[in-house]
N, C-alpha and C positions, 0 to 999 in steps of 0.2 A: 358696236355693243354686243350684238351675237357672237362676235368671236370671243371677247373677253369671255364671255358667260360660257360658250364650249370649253375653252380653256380654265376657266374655273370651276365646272365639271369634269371635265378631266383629271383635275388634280385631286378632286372629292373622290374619286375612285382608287388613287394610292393607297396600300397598305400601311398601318400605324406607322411600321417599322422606317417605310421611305418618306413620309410627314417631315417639314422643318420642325425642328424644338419651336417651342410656344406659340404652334400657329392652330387653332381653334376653326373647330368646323362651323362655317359663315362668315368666316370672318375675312373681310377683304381687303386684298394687297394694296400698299400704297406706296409706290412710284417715289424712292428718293430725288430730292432734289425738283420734283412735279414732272420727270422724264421717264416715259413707258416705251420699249421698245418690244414689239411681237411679231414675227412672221408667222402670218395668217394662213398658211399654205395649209397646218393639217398636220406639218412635219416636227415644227420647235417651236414651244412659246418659251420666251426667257421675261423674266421678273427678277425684281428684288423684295425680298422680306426685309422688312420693316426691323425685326425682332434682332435678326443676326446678321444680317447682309450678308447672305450665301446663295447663291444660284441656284436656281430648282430649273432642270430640263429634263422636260418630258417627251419621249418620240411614241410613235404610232405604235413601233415594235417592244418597247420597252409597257406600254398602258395592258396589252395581248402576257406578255408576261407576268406584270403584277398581277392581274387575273387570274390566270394560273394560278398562282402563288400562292392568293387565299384560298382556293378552291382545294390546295395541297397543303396547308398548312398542318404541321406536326399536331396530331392531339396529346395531351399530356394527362398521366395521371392524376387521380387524386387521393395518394395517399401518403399524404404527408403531412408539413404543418406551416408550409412557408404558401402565402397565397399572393397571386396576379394582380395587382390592383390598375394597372394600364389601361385594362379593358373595360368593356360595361359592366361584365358580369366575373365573380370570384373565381381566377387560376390558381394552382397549386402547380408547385414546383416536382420535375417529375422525382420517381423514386428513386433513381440512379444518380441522384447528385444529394451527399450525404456529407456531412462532419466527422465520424465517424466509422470504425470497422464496427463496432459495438451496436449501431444505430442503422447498419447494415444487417447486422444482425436480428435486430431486434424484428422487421419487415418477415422473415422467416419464422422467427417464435421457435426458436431451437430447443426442442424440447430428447433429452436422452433417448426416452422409451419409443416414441412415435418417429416415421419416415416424415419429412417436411419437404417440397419441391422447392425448388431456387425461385427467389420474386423477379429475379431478371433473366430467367431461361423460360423460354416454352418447357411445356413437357417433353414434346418430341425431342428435344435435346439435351433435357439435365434430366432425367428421372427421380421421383424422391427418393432421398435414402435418408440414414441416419446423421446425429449432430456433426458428429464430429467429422462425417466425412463432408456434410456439406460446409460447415467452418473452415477447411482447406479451401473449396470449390471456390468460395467468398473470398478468400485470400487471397489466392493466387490468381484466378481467372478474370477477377471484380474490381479488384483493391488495389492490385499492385500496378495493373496498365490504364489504373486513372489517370484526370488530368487534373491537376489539382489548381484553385483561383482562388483567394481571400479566406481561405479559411474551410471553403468547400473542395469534394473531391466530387469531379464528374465520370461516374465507374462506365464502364464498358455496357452496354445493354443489347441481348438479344431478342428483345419482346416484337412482334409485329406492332411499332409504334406508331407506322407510315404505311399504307398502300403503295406499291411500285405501281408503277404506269399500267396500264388497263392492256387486255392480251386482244387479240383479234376479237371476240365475243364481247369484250367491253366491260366484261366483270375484273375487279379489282382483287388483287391475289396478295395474302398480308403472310401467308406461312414461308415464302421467300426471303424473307426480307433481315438482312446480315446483321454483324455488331457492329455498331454505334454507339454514338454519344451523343446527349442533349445538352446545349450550350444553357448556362446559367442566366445570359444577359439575356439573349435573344430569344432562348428555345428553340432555336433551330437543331435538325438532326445531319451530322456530320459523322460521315462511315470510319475514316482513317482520323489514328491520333494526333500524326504529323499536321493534317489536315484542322483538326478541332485548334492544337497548339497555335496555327498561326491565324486560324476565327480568332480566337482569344485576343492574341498582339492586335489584330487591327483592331478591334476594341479597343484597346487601349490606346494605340498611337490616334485613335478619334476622341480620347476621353471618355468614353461609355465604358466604364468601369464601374457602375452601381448595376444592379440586377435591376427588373423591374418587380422582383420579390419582396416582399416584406414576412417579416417572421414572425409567428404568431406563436402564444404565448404556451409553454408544451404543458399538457395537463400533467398534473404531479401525478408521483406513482404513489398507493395507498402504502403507509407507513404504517410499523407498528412500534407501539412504547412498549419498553420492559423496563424493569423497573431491578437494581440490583444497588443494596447498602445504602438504601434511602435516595440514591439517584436513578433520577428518571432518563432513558437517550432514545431518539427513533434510529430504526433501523428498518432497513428496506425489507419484503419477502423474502430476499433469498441471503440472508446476512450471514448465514450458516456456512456458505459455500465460499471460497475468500476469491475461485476463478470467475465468478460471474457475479461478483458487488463489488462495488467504489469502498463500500465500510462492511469489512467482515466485524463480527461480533461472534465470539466463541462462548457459551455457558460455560460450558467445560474449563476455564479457566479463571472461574472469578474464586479458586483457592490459591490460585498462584495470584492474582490484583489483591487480595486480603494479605497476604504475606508481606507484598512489596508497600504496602499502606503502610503495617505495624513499621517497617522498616525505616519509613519515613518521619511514622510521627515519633520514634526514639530520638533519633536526628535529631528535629524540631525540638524537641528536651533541651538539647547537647547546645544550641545557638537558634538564635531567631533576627530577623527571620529569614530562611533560607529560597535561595534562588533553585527551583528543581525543575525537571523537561521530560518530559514525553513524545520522544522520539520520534514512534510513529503511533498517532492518535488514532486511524480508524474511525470507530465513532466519537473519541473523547473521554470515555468513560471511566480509565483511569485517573485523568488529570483533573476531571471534574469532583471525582469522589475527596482526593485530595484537597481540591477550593475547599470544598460543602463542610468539610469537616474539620480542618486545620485552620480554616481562615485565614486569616490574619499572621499564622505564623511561615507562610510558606506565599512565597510568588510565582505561582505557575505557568510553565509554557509548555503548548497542548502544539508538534507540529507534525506535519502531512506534506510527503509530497504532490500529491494527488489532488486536484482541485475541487472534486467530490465532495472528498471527506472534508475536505477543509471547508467548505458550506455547511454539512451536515453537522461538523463540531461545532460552527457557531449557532446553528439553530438550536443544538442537545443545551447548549449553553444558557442561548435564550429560556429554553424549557425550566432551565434550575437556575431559573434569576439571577444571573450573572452578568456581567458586564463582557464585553469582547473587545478589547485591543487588537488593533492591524496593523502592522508597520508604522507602532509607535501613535497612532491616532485610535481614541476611544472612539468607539461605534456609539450613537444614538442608540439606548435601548429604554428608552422610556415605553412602547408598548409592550416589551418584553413583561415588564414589571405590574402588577395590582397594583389598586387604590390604596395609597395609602402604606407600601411598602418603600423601606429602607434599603437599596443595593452597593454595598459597600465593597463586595469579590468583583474583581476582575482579572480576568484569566489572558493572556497573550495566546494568539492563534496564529501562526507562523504557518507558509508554504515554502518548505526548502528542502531542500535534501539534506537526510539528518548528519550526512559528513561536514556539510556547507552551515549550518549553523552551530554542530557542536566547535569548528576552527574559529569560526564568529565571535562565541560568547564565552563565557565563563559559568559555568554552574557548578551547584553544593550536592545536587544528585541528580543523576542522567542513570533513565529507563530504557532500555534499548529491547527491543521486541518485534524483530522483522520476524521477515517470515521466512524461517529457513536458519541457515549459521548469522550470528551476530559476529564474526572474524574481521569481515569490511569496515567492518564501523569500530573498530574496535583503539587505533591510533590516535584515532580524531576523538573519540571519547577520553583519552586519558591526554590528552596533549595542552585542555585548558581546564580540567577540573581541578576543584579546589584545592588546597591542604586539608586534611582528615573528613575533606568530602568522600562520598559513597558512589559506587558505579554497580547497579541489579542490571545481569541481563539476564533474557529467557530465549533457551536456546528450542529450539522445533525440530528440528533436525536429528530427529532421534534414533532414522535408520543408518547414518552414519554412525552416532555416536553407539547406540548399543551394537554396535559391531553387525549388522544387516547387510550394510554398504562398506565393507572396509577400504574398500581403493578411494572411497570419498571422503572418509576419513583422514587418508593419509595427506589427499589431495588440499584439504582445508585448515585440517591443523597438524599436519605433518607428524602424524602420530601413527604406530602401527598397535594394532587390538585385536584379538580374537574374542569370542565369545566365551564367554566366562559365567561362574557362578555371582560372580559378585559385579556383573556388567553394568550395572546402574552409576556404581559409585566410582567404577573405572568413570564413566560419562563424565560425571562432575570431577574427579580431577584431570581429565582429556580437556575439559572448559577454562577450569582454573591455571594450567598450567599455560593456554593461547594468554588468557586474562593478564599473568606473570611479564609472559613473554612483549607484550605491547606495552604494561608499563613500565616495563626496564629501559624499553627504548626512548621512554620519556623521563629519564632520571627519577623514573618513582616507581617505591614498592607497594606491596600490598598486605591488608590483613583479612584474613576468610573471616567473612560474620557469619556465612549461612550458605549452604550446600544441601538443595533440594532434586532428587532426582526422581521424578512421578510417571505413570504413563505417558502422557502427553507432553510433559516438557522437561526440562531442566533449568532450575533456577539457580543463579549464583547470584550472593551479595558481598562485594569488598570494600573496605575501606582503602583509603588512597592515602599515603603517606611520600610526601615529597623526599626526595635527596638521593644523591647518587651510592648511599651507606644501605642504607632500605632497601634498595634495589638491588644491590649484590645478594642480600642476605637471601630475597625472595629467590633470585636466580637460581640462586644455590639448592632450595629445595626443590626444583626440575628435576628430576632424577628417571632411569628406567629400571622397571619391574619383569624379575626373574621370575616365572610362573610356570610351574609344572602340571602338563597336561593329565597326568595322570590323576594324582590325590587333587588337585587344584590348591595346592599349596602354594605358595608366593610370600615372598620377600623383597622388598627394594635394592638396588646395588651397593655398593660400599662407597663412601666418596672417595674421589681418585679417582685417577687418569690412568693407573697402570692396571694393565692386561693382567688376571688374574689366570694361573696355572690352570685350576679345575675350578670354574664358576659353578658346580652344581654342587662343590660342597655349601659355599651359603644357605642353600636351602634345610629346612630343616627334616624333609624326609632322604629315605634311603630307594628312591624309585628308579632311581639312574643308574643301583646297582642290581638290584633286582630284574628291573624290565629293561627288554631290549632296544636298543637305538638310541635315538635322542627323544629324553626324556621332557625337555623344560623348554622354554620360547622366554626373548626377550621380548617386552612391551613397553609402548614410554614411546618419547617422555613422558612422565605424568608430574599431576603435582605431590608431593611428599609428606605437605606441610597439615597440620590441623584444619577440618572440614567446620567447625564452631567456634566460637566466643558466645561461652558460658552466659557472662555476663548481659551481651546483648541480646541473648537469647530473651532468657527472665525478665527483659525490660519492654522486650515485644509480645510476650505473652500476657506483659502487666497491662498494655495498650490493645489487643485485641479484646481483655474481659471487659474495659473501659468501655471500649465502641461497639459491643455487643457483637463480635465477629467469630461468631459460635461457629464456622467452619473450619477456622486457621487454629482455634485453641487448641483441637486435642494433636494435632499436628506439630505443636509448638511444643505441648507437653512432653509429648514422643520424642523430638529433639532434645528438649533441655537432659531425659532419662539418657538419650544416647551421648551429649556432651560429656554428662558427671558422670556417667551408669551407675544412675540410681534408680530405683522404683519412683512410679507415682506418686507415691504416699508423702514423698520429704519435700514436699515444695508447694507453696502455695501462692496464689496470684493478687498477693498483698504490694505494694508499691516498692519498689525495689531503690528510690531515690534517696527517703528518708529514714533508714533501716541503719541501722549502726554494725557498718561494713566489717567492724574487727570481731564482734562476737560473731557476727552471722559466717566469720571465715573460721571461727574454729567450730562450729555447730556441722556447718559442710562439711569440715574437712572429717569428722568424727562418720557423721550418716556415709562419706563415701566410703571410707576405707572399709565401714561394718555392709555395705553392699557390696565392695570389692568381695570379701570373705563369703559373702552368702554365694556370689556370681561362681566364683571356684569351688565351694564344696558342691554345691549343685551340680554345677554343669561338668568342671573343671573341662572348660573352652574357653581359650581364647577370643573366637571369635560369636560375635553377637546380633544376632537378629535383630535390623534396623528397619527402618520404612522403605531402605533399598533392598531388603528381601535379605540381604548377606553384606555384611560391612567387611572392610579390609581389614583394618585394625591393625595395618602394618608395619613389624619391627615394635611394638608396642609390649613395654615391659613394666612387669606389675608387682610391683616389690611393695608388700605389704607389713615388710618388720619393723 
């Protein structure tokens, strides 16, 4: 009986780690079959567990070792959010095993203005500097020679996480001590990644594949509500900047989402109810304003590739009592909703890449608003839209287009541009002419409704007209622009394929004879064709006075003057449906031609101050007899 009882203290002094599975401290082993075999010498006790029938042996040299072992065991951080629950008391998983580059980051608090040290460098080795240099540092040094397991990556650490062995004097020295890695399962610290790779596999080839981590719940970050066209959406602190949030939200462009609204709810006029998509949602805030207001006449789909935003759009959703479809199953939003409220909107919230569900689906209007050129998306957008469906996109990209970046230019929509006076509306036909180009390839033409070129973006909206007849016709209007450096005169080319003798007579000044060298530059393709429809113009104006969208009206007015050029004075934002279409066409036609005449004795110019600063107005012939 004394032996048993050493030997059953002896095992009470193993580390967790060398413990059988489910064998509890007191509790005593019981002999399968009623057969106990032990040699009592000191050297081997062998048993069998009850629990798993696996062999436990223990030697003299091996008891002097686990002791060590605890006496050496790794300490771990705590600053994290996944905690130890193995032991008696709460561990935290160390800081170098992360989800995350962003969540690596975040341990740093990379702030522009201030120098910030590395979380997994001593000082004596990384000294603080700035963000962006220490972003690389994380990158490349942290990130990329991880080991990665389930979803975690265990980065490289050079913190003194371990004491090395004690020096003759007996004191413990931690400023020695190299890169490493801390094991997810075990927490053990292993120097080489070779070395960490194949900890990991025996892990695995034993089954111990769950950490002894659990993950605790990460406190939310403070959100803030703004509130824009009666929709409410949260957005994180720094929703401003698009490199450092999952959901950019830009103020600056809720006159280009006012636009693309009016432009919708015409639509919605035109047929009901229409299937429409938003591309890339962000926060949601366009597709939502759409639900809140169209109702019923519009089926919306809000998608994201980004898994982020695709939570935060369902939450903004929840915020504006809405219903959330996911992969075709309604969401429970009963506490979304008050006492006593009626939810009838439900919005689809899609994660996909906006290539991957515009080839998917079918829509009557597809919003397109990446960040940067909309070119990529450009195929897939026209390859299942409707018949006399609409395709709005807004282009960002504005140091290419206003000619900033010309090789990037050329590089995206294979266009070549200088800088010009009238570079704005070069932009919008530099768009409309990619726009052309992608739906030809899908046997359908196009018709410009709207051609907006502002600081910050460039908006185009076309209509989509099927057939292989359409689509030549649009082609056709591709054409390159003769522009002379000097007066900045321009002309479009002649159609035709033949080499003209002296291209600089088209133009209409004489600068090529005057002034020396070469006078003029070819530019183009561009598009050729009309920047407006009149009509839908006045019908969006009739629907921004409707939904009190007092930013986009005097915008719209300024357009409908540049479609007709006419003054403000002749038109007003009466309903444009029920209006008796033959008088009001010889009323028009009367107010344009007596503006025509004011435009020429005044100015006598052709060309006309538009919201792009300078219109082309080219080839444009004004016969007033």
């Amino acid at each position: 009986m004394a032996a048993e009882e050493a030997a059953e203290a002896s095992l009470a002094r193993l580390s967790p780690e060398r413990r059988q599975p489910g064998r509890e401290d007191g509790a005593e082993e019981k002999p399968e079959g009623g057969s106990e075999t032990a040699a009592l010498n000191g050297m081997v006790v062998s048993g069998k567990v009850e629990n798993n029938n696996l062999d436990v042996k223990v030697t003299g040299s091996e008891l002097e070792t686990e002791e060590k072992g605890t006496e050496e065991e790794p300490t771990r951080e705590s600053d994290s959010n996944i905690l130890d629950v193995s032991s008696g008391y709460p561990r935290e998983k160390h800081i170098s095993i992360q989800r995350h580059l962003a969540d690596l980051e975040k341990l740093a608090d990379l702030k522009e203005d201030e120098r910030k040290p590395c979380p997994l460098c001593p000082e004596e080795k990384f000294k603080a500097c700035y963000s962006h240099k220490l972003h690389r540092h994380l990158q490349n040094l942290h990130w990329k020679v991880s080991v990665e397991f389930e979803g975690y990556r265990m980065c490289i650490c050079h913190l003194p996480c371990r004491p090395v062995k004690p020096n003759l004097v007996g004191d413990q020295t931690f400023s020695k001590m190299g890169a490493h890695y801390h094991c997810i399962i075990c927490s053990a610290t292993i120097t080489r990644r070779t070395d960490m790779i194949g900890h990991i596999n025996r892990h695995v080839n034993k089954g111990e594949t769950e950490s002894r981590f659990i993950t605790v719940p990460t406190p939310k970050t403070s959100r803030e509500v703004l509130k824009e066209s009666a929709t409410d959406v949260q957005v994180l602190p720094n929703y401003s900047t698009p490199q450092k949030t999952d959901s950019y939200f830009n103020p600056k462009m809720k006159l280009n989402r006012q636009l693309i609204f009016c432009a919708l709810a015409v639509l919605a006029e035109e047929r009901k109810p229409i299937e429409c998509l938003d591309a890339f949602g962000a926060t949601g805030i366009m597709g939502l304003q759409w639900a809140k207001h169209l109702r019923s006449s519009v089926k919306v789909t809000i998608n994201d590739c980004n898994e982020n935003s695709v939570t935060m759009i369902q939450e903004n959703c929840h915020l504006n009592k809405m219903k959330v479809k996911l992969n075709t199953k309604e969401e429970d939003n009963d506490e979304a909703m008050g006492d006593g409220e009626e939810n009838t909107d439900t919005i689809e919230v899609t994660k996909m890449d906006a290539n991957v569900i515009m080839h998917l689906r079918s829509f009557d209007f597809i919003h397109l608003d990446p960040f940067g050129t909309s070119v990529n998306y450009l195929d897939s957008a026209f390859r299942n839209v409707r018949n006399l469906g609409i395709v709005s996109l807004t282009s960002t990209d504005i140091s290419s287009l206003y000619a900033k970046a010309q090789h990037v230019a050329l590089r995206h929509y294979g266009c070549n541009i200088v800088r010009t006076e009238y570079y704005k509306e070069l932009a919008a036909r530099i768009v409309i002419a990619a726009v052309t180009r992608a739906a030809a390839r899908c046997n359908k033409g196009i018709e410009v409704l709207l051609a907006v070129a502002l600081e910050h973006f460039v908006l185009v909206v076309v209509r989509v007209l099927r057939g292989p007849s359409p689509a030549d016709d649009s082609a056709k209007k591709i054409r390159y622009l003769i522009h002379c450096q000097w007066c900045e005169e321009r002309i479009f080319q002649k159609e035709g394929n033949m080499v003209e003798e002296n291209p600089y007579q088209q133009l209409p000044c004489d600068c090529h004879g005057s002034m020396p060298g070469k006078t003029a530059v070819v530019l183009g393709p561009l598009w050729s064709g009309a920047l407006f429809n009149t009509g839908f113009l006045r019908r969006m104006l009739f629907e921004a006075a409707q939904y009190g969208l007092d930013e986009a009206q005097p915008l719209l007015k300024t357009l409908v003057c540049e479609a007709e050029c006419t003054t403000s004075k002749h038109f007003s934002t009466h309903s444009p449906y029920d209006e008796n279409k033959q008088g009001k066409k010889k009323a028009e036609g009367s107010q344009k031609k007596l503006a025509f005449m004011v435009i020429q004795r005044d100015a006598a110019l052709w060309q006309l101050n538009t919201h792009r600063s300078v219109s082309v107005k080219l080839g444009a012939v004004w016969d007033l007899s």
